[in-house]
C-alpha positions in Angstrom: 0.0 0.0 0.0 0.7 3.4 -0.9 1.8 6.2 2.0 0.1 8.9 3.0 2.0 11.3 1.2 1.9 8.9 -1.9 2.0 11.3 -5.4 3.7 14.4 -3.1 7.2 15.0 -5.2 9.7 16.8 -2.5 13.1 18.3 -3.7 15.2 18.1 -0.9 18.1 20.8 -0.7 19.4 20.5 3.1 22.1 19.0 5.1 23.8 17.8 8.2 20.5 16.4 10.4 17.4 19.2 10.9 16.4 19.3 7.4 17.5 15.9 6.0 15.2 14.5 9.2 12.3 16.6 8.0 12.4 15.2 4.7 13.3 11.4 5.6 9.8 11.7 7.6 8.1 12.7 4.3 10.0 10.0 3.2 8.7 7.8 5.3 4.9 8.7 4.8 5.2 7.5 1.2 6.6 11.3 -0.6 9.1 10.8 -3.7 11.6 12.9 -1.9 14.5 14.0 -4.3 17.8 14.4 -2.2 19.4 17.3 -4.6 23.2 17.4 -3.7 26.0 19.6 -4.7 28.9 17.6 -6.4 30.7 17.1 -2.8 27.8 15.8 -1.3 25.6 16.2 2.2 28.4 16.3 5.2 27.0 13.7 7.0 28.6 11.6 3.5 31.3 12.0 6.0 32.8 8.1 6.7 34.3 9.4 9.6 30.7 8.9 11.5 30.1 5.2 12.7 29.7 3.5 9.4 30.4 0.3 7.9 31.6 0.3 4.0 31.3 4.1 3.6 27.4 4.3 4.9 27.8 6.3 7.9 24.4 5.0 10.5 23.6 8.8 10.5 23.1 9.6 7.0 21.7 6.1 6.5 19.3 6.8 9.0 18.2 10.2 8.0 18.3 10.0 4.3 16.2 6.6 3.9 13.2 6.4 1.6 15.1 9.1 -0.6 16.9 9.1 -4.4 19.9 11.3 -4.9 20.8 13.7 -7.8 23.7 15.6 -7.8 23.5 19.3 -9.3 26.0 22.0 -9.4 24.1 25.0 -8.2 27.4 27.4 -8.9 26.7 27.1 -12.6 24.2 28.1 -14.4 23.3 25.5 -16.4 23.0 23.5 -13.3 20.2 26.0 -12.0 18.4 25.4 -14.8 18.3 21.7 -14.5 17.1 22.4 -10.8 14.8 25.2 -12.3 13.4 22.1 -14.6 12.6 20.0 -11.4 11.0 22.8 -9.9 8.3 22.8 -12.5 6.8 19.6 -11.4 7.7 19.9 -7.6 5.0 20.2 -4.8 7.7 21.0 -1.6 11.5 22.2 -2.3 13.1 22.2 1.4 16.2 24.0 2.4 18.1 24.6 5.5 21.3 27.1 4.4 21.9 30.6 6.0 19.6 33.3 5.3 20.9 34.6 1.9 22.4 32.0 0.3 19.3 30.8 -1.8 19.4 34.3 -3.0 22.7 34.0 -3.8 22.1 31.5 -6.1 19.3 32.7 -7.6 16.8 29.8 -6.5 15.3 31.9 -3.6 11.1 31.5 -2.9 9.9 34.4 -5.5 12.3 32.9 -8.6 10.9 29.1 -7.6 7.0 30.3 -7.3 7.4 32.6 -10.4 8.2 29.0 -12.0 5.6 27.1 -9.8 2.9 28.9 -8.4 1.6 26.0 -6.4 5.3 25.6 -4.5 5.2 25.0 -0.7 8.7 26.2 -0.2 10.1 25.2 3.6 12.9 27.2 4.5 14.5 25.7 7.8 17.6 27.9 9.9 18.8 28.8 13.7 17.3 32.0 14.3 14.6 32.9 11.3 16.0 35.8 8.9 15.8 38.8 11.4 17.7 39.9 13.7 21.4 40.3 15.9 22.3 36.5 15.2 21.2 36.0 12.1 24.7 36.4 10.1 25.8 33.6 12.8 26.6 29.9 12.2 24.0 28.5 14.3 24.2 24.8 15.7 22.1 22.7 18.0 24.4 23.5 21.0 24.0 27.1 20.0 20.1 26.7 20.4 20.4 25.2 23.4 22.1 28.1 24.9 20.2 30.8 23.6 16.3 29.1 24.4 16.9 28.8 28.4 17.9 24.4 27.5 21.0 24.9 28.4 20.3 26.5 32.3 17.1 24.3 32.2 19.7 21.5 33.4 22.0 23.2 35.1 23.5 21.4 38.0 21.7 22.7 41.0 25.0 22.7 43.3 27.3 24.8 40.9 24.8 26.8 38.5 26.8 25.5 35.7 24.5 25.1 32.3 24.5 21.6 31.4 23.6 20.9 27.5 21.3 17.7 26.8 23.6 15.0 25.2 21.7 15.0 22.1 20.8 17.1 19.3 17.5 17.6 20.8 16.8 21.0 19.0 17.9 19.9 15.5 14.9 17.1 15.8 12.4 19.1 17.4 12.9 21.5 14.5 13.0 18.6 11.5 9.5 17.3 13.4 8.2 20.6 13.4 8.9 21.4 9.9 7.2 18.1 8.3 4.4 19.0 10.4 4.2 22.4 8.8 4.7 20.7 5.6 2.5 18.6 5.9 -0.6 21.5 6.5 0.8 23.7 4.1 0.1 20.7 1.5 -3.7 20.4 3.1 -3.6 23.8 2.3 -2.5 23.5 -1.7 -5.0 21.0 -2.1 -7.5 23.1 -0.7 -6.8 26.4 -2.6 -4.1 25.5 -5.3 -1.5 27.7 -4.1 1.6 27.1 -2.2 3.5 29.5 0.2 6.7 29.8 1.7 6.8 28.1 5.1 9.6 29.6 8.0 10.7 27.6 10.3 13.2 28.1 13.3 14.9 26.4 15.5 14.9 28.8 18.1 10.7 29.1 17.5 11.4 25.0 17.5 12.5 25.3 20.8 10.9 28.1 22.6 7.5 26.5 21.2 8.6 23.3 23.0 9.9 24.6 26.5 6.6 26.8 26.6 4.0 24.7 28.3 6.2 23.9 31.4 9.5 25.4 31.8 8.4 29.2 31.0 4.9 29.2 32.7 6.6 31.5 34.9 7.4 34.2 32.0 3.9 33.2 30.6 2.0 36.1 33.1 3.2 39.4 31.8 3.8 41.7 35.3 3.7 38.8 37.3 6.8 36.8 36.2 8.6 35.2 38.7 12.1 33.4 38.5 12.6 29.9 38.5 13.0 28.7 42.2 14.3 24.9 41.3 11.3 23.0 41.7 9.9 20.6 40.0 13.0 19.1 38.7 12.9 15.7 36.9 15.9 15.0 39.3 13.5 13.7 42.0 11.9 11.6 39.3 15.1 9.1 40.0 15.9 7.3 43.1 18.3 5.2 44.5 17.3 1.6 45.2 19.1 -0.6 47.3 21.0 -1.6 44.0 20.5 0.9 41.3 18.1 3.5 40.1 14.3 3.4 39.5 12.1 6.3 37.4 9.0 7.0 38.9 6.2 10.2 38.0 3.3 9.8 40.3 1.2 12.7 39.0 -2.2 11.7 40.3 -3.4 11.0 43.9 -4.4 7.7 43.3 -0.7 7.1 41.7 0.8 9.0 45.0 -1.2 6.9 47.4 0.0 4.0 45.3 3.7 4.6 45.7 3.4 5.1 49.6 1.6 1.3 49.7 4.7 0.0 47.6 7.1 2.3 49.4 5.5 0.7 52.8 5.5 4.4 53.8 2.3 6.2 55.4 0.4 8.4 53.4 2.7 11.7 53.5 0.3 13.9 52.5 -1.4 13.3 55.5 1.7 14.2 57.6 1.9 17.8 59.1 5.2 18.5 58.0 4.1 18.0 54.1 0.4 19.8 54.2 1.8 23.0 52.7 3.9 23.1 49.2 7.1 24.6 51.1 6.6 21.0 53.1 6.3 19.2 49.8 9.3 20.9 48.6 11.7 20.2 51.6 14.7 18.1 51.8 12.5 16.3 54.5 9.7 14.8 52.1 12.3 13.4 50.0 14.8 12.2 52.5 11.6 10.2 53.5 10.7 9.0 50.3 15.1 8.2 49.8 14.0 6.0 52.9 11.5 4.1 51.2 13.2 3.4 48.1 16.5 2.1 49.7 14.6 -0.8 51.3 14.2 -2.1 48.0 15.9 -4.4 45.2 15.2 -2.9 41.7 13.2 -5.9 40.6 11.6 -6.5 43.7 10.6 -2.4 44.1 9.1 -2.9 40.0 7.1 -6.0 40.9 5.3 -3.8 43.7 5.0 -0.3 41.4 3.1 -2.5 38.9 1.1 -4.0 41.3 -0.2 -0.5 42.8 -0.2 0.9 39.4 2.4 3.6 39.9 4.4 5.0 36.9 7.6 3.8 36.8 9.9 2.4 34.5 13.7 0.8 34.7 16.3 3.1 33.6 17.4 1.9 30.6 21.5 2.1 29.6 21.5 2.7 25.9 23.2 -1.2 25.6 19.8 -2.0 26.6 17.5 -0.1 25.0 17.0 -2.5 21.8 16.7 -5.6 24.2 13.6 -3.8 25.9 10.5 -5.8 26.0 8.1 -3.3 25.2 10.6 -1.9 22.4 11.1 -5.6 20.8 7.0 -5.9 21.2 6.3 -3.1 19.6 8.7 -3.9 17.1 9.5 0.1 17.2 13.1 -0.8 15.5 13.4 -2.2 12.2 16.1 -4.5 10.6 16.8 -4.8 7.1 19.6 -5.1 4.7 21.3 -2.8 3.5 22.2 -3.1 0.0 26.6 -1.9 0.9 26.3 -1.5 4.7 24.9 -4.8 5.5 22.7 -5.3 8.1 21.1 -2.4 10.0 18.7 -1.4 12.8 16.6 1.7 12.6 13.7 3.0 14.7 10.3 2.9 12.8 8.1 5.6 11.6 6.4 6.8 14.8 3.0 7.5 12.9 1.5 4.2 12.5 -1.5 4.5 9.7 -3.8 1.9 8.9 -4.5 2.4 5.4 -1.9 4.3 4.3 1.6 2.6 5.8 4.7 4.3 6.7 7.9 2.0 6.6 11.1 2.2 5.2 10.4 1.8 1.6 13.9 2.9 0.2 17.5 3.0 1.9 19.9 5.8 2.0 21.1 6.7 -1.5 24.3 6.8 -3.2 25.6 10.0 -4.0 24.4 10.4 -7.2 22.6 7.1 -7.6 19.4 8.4 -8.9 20.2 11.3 -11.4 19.9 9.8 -14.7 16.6 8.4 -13.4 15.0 11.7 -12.0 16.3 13.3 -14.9 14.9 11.1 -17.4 11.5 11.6 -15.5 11.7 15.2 -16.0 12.1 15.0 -19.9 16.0 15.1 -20.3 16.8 12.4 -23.6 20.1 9.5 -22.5 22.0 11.7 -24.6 21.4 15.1 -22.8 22.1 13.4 -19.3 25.1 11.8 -20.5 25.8 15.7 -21.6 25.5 17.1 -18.9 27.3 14.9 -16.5 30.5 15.1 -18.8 30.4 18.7 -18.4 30.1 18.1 -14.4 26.7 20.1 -14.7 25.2 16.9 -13.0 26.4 13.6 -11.7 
């Protein structure tokens, strides 16, 4: 069967991981995405990463369910080829500094002048206004700037900790399908495209909103943070390891004092107030409770008084998870040069219209002749071209 996004030709112009993520979800939801490289080819090409027979796991991973052209975008024959894409395009993305599509004359009002029915997604650090904007802006850079970075600061130096992942590149490449995605319901409503923005520090901000700024959400009345409500205190000690739990409700709290084989706290005096609730005391006393326990023996007793919990997985042991292998929420399959490989699934699951891995990570070039051919160029021009490195 046939994805959702089955029909939906996407010309894919970005790099490195917020953009290429974007348009590997497309990808995944059954688009033709066109990976449209420049002769050297998308970073993450790189071997250096973790690879195995020059596939690095990254690009593999990020570029699925794609074909690659290459076109030289300095020359401008090259443009034109692009220009001849264009014509029969639904979504070109990019993800380069503000000016550079410009620069090569391929910017939004050249492209829609050539297809008026264009969704063009343009995807960069800070948007195309102000101070920062003539910065090189990474994930790490985004972190600092949207509050992330102090967000996990260690409480007993006040030093900014950054999340060990590129958390704001992939909020940003989730946002922008999403955006894609209802700027295409939008086409098919009217006919027109549009040119669709999208940040990574709006990513972000958008994302730390609901909880970590309520406190700047009040204009007059904003407060500084005060340090609670940490996920710190989600993890405690057991007697031999560690243990998540997020009781939220009081059904779930009351459950955790009957596993903990503590009283009912809330009851106590000392925790009736929220500065009681927020003392070292309450969770010295819940420390107390914890430490009693083995790991398995305290997740036999969570379960059985329905408390939210979950083992702390080490990333050795993600894959080997029992509700990861039942889902079967990570995919194996072979590789055509890389051999086999494990990737995690499409998280959309549709009923009639599947999402899977439906092509792997291209060559660099693999597809160029064919996409070519498809957009009216005879064997004889293609062959053309590429001896004149307009294409490869």
């Amino acid at each position: 069967m046939a994805g959702s996004l089955d029909g939906i030709r996407v010309l894919d112009l970005t790099n490195i991981y917020s953009g290429p993520i974007a348009a590997s979800i497309l990808g995944d939801q059954g688009a033709d995405v066109v990976k449209v490289e420049s002769p050297e080819g998308d970073f993450m090409r790189n071997p250096g990463w973790t690879q195995r027979n020059g596939v690095g796991a990254a690009f593999a991973m990020m570029n699925r369910n794609k074909r690659s052209v290459v076109i030289n975008l300095r020359e401008d024959e090259g443009k034109a080829v692009f220009m001849k894409l264009v014509e029969t395009a639904d979504v070109v993305m990019e993800n380069f500094r503000p000016g550079v599509m410009e620069r090569l004359g391929i910017d939004y009002d050249t492209l829609a002048a050539v297809n008026s029915g264009l969704v063009f997604a343009s995807i960069n650090g800070v948007g195309h206004t102000g101070p920062y904007v003539g910065r090189r802006v990474y994930d790490a850079i985004i972190q600092a700037i949207s509050g992330i970075g102090s967000l996990q600061s260690d409480p007993a130096s006040e030093k900014p900790i950054l999340i060990n992942s590129l958390i704001c590149d992939k909020i940003t490449s989730m946002t922008a399908a999403q955006a894609i995605a209802s700027a295409l319901v939008a086409k098919e409503r009217t006919g027109k495209g549009q040119r669709v923005d999208i940040s990574m520090l709006d990513s972000a901000l958008f994302f730390l909103w609901p909880d970590n700024m309520l406190n700047y959400s009040l204009i007059g009345d904003e407060t500084p943070h005060d340090g609670r409500r940490t996920h710190e205190f989600m993890v405690r000690q057991t007697r031999d390891g560690y243990i998540c739990t997020m009781p939220v409700q009081a059904a779930e709290w009351a459950g955790l004092f009957r596993a903990l084989e503590l009283p009912n706290l809330f009851e106590d005096e000392r925790f009736r107030t929220q500065a009681g609730l927020d003392s070292e005391r309450f969770s010295e006393a819940l420390n107390a409770g914890y430490a009693k326990f083995d790991t398995d023996d305290l997740a036999v007793r969570l379960e059985e008084n329905e408390v939210p919990f979950a083992r702390i997985n080490p990333r050795d042991d993600v894959i080997h998870d029992p509700q990861v292998q039942a889902m079967g929420a990570l995919l194996e399959f072979e590789h055509p040069i890389a051999g086999p490989m494990r990737q995690a699934r499409p998280p959309g699951r549709f009923t009639e219209t599947p999402a899977e891995i439906f092509r792997c990570s291209p060559e660099l070039g693999e597809h160029t002749r064919e996409v070519l051919g498809e957009a009216g160029y005879s064997a004889d021009e293609i062959t053309d071209l590429r001896a004149r490195q307009i294409v490869r």
